[in-house]
C-alpha positions in Angstrom: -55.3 -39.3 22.2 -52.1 -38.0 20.2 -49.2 -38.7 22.4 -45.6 -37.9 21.9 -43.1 -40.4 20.2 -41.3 -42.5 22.4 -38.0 -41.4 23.5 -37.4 -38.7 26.0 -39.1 -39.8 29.2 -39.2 -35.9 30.3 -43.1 -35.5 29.2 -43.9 -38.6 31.3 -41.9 -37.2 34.6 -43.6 -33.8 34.7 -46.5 -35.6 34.6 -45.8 -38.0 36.7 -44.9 -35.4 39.2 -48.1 -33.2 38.5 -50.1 -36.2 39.1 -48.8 -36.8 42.7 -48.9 -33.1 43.9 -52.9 -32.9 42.2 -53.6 -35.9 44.4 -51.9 -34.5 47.5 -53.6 -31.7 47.3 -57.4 -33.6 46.4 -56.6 -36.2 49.3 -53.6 -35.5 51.7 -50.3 -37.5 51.5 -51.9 -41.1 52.5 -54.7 -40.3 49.9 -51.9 -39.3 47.0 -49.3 -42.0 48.2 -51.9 -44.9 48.0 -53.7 -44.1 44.7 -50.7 -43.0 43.0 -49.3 -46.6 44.1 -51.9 -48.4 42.4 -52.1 -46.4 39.4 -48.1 -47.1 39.0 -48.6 -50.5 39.4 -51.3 -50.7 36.9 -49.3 -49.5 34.7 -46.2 -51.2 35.3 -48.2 -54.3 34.7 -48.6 -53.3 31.4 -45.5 -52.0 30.4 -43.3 -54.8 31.8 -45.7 -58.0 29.7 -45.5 -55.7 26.8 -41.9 -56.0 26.9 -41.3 -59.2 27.9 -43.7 -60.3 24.7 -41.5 -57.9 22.6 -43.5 -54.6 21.8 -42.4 -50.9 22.0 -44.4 -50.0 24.7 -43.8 -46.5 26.7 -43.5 -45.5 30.1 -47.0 -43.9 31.5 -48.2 -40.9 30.8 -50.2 -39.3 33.8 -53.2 -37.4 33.4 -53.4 -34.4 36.5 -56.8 -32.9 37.2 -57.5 -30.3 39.1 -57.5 -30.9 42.8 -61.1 -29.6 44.3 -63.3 -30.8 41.2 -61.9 -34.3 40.5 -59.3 -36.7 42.8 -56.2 -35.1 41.3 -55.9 -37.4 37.9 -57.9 -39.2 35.2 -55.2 -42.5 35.5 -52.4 -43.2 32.7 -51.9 -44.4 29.9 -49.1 -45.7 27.5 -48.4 -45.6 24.0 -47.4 -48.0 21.6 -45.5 -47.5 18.5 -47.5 -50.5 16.4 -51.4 -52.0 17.3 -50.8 -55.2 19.0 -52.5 -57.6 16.4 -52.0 -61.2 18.0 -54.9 -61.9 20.3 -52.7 -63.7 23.2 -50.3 -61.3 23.5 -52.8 -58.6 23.3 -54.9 -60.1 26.2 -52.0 -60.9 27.9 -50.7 -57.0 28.1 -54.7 -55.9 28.9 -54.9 -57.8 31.3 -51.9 -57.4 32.9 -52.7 -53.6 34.0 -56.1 -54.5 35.7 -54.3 -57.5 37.3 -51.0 -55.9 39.1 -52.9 -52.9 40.0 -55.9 -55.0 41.6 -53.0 -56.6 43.6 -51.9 -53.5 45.0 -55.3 -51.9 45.7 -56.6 -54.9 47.9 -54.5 -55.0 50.5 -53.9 -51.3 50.6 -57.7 -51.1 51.1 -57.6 -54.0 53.5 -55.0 -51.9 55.8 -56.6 -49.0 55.3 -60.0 -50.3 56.5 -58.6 -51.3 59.4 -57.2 -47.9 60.2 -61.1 -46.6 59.4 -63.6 -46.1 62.4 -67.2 -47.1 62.6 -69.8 -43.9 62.4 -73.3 -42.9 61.8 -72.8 -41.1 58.1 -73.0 -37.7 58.6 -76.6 -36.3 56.9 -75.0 -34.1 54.6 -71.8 -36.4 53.4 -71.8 -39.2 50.3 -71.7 -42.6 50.5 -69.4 -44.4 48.6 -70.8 -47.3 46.2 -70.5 -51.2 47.3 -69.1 -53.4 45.5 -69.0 -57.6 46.4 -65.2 -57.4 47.1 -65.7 -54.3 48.7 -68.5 -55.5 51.2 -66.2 -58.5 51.5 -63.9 -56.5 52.7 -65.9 -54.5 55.1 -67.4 -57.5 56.6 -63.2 -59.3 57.1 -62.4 -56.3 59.1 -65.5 -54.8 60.7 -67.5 -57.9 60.9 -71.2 -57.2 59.7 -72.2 -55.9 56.1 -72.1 -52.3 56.0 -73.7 -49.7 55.5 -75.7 -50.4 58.0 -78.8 -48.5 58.8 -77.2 -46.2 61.5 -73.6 -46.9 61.2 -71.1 -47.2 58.0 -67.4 -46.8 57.3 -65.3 -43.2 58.2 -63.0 -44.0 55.9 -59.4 -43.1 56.4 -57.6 -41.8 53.3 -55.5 -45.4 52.4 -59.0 -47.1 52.5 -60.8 -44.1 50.3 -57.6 -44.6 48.1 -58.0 -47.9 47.7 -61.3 -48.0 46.6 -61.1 -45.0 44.5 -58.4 -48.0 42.8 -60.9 -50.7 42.8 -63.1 -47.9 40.9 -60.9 -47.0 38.5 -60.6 -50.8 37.4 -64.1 -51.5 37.6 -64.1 -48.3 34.7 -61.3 -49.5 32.9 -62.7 -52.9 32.6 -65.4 -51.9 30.9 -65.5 -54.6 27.4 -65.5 -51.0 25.1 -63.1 -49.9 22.6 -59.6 -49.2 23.5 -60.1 -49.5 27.3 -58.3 -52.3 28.7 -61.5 -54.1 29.3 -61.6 -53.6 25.2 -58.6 -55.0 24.3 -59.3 -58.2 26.7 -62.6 -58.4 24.9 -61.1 -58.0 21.3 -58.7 -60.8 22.1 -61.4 -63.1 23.4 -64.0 -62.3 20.6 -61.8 -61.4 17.4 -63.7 -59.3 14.9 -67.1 -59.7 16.7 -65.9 -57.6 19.5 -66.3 -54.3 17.5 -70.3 -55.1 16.9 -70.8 -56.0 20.8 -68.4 -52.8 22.1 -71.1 -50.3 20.1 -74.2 -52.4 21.8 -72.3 -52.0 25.0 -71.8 -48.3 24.5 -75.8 -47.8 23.6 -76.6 -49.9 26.8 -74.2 -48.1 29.3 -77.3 -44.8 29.8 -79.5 -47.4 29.6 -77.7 -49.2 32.8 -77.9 -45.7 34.6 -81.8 -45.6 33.4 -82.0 -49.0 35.2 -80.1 -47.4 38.7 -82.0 -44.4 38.8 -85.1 -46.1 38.4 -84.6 -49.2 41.3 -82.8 -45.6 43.5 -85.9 -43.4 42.6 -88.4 -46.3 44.0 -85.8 -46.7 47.1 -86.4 -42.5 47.8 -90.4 -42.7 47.8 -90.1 -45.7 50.1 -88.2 -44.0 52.2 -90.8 -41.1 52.5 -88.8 -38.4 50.0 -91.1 -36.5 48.1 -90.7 -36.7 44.1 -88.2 -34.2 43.3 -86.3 -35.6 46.4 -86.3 -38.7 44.5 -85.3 -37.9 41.5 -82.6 -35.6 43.0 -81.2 -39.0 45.0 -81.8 -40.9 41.6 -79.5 -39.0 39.6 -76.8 -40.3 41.9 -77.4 -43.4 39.8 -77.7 -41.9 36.1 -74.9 -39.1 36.2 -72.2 -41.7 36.4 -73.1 -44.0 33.8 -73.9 -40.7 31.4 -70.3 -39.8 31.9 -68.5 -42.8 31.4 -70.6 -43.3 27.8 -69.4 -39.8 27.1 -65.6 -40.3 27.9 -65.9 -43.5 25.9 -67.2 -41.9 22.7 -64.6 -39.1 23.2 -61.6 -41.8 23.8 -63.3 -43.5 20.6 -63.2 -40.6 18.6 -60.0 -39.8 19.7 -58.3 -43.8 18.9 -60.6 -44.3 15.8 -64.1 -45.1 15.4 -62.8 -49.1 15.7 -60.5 -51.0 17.7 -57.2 -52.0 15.4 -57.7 -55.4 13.8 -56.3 -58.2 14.9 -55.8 -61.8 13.8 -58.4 -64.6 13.8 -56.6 -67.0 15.6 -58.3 -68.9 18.3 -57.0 -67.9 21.2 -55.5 -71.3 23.8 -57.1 -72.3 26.1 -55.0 -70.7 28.8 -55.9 -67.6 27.7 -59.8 -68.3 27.4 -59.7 -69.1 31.1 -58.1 -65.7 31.5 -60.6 -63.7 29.3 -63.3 -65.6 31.8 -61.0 -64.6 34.8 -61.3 -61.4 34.2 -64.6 -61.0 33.4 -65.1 -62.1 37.0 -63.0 -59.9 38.3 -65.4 -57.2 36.8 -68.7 -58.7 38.4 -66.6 -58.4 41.7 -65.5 -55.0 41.7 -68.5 -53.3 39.5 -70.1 -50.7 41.1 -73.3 -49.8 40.0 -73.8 -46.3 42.2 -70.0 -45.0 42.9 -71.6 -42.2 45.4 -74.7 -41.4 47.1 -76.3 -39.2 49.6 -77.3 -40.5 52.9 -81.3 -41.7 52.2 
C-alpha cells in the first residue's frame, strides 16, 4: 500500500476523523467509541515499541468504509521508513499491536456483555461467530454457554464492538505476509516463513471448504432442504474467500515476499512470545464470523 512520507500528520487526522464519523454512522456512538478505542490502542502498541526499539515508525493511518456495507473502517495501519530486519525487535513491534489492543477489547466486551440482555434470536437476524474467549466470556457474565437453542446474546453496541475487536485480531493474526501475524511468524521462523505464508494462503479457501462442509451437514440435520444448506453453508466459505483475497491484494501491494531479515536465533524470551501469541490466535479464531439463525 503506497503511503505518504512521514512528516505532516494532517493525512493521518482526516482520517482519523473520517474513521470515527464512518463508524458512528455503521454503529451509533457506543459502537464508534468502543471500536475506535481498540483500533487506537492497537496501534499505539505498535507505534510506541517501535520507538522505544529506535525505528521511524508513523502515526496510524485509518482506513473509513462506507457506513451501511462495511462497520465504518478496514483498521490502520503505519508506515515505516526502513523494513525492520532484526527478528526480536520485529516480533517485538508485531506483537505489540495484537497485544495492547486485545487488552482494550476484553474488558470493553466484558462491560458491554453485561449491559447486553438475554433473547431468543430473532428468525431473520445473524449470529455472530464464537470464539473460546468469547464463550468464556458469555458464560462469566451470563452463566451457561450460549447460543443456546432458544435464547442467545442481544448484544448492546460496546459488546458488538468489542468483539468486532477480537475479530479484527483474530484476522490480523493470521501467520501471512505483512499482517502482523506475518511479521510475528517471520521473526519466529526466519527465511522459512515465506515458504509456509504461501501454504497458508493456498489452505485459507480450503479452511472455508472445511466450514461450509461440517455447516452444510448441520442444515440437512436440521431438516433444511439442499439449496437451504448450501445457502446457510456459504456463511462459512464467503469469509475465508475474502480474507485469501485481501491477502493476495495486500501481498501484491507490499511485494510478493516479506522483507528479509536476519538469521539470528531469536532468545528464548522471545520464543515464548511467538508461542504466546500463537495461543492467543487459537483463543480468539473464529471459524464462522456470522450466521443465520438454523
Amino acid at each position: 500500500m503506497k503511503l505518504p512520507s512521514l512528516g505532516s500528520p494532517r493525512t493521518q487526522i482526516i482520517l482519523f476523523l473520517a474513521s470515527c464519523v464512518t463508524t458512528y454512522l455503521s454503529g451509533g456512538p457506543y459502537f464508534a467509541a468502543t471500536l475506535m478505542g481498540i483500533l487506537v490502542c492497537h496501534e499505539a502498541g505498535h507505534y510506541f515499541v517501535g520507538k522505544h526499539l529506535g525505528e521511524s515508525v508513523s502515526i496510524p493511518y485509518f482506513i473509513p468504509l462506507p457506513p451501511g456495507i462495511s462497520l465504518g473502517t478496514l483498521g490502520a495501519v503505519i508506515k515505516m521508513d526502513e523494513p525492520v530486519t532484526n527478528r526480536a525487535k520485529l516480533l517485538s513491534i508485531g506483537a505489540a499491536g495484537p497485544i495492547a489492543g486485545l487488552l482494550v477489547a476484553v474488558p470493553l466486551l466484558y462491560v458491554g456483555l453485561t449491559l447486553s440482555e438475554l433473547g431468543p434470536p430473532a428468525p431473520d437476524s445473524a449470529i455472530e461467530g464464537n470464539s473460546v474467549l468469547y464463550a468464556l466470556l458469555k458464560y462469566a457474565v451470563f452463566r451457561q454457554w450460549l447460543p443456546g437453542e432458544t435464547v442467545d446474546v442481544i448484544m448492546h453496541p460496546m459488546a458488538f464492538a468489542g468483539w468486532v475487536g477480537l475479530l479484527v485480531t483474530m484476522i490480523n493474526l493470521l501467520p501471512i505476509g505483512q499482517l502482523d501475524g506475518g511479521h510475528i511468524a517471520r521473526a519466529a521462523l526466519g527465511a522459512r516463513h515465506e515458504v509456509w505464508s504461501k501454504r497458508l494462503h493456498i489452505a485459507l479457501p480450503l479452511v472455508g471448504l472445511a466450514v461450509a462442509g461440517v455447516m452444510f451437514a448441520m442444515a440437512l440435520d436440521a431438516g433444511k432442504d439442499t439449496l437451504g444448506a448450501l445457502n446457510y453453508a456459504r456463511y462459512g466459505l464467503v469469509p475465508w474467500l475474502v480474507w485469501t483475497a485481501l491477502l493476495l491484494w495486500m501481498r501484491r501491494q507490499a511485494g510478493e515476499y516479506h522483507p528479509d531479515v536476519d538469521e539470528t536465533p531469536l532468545p528464548p524470551a522471545h520464543q515464548w512470545r511467538a508461542i504466546g501469541m500463537l495461543v492467543v490466535f487459537c483463543l480468539i479464531v473464529t471459524p464462522v464470523p456470522f450466521r443465520p439463525v438454523l
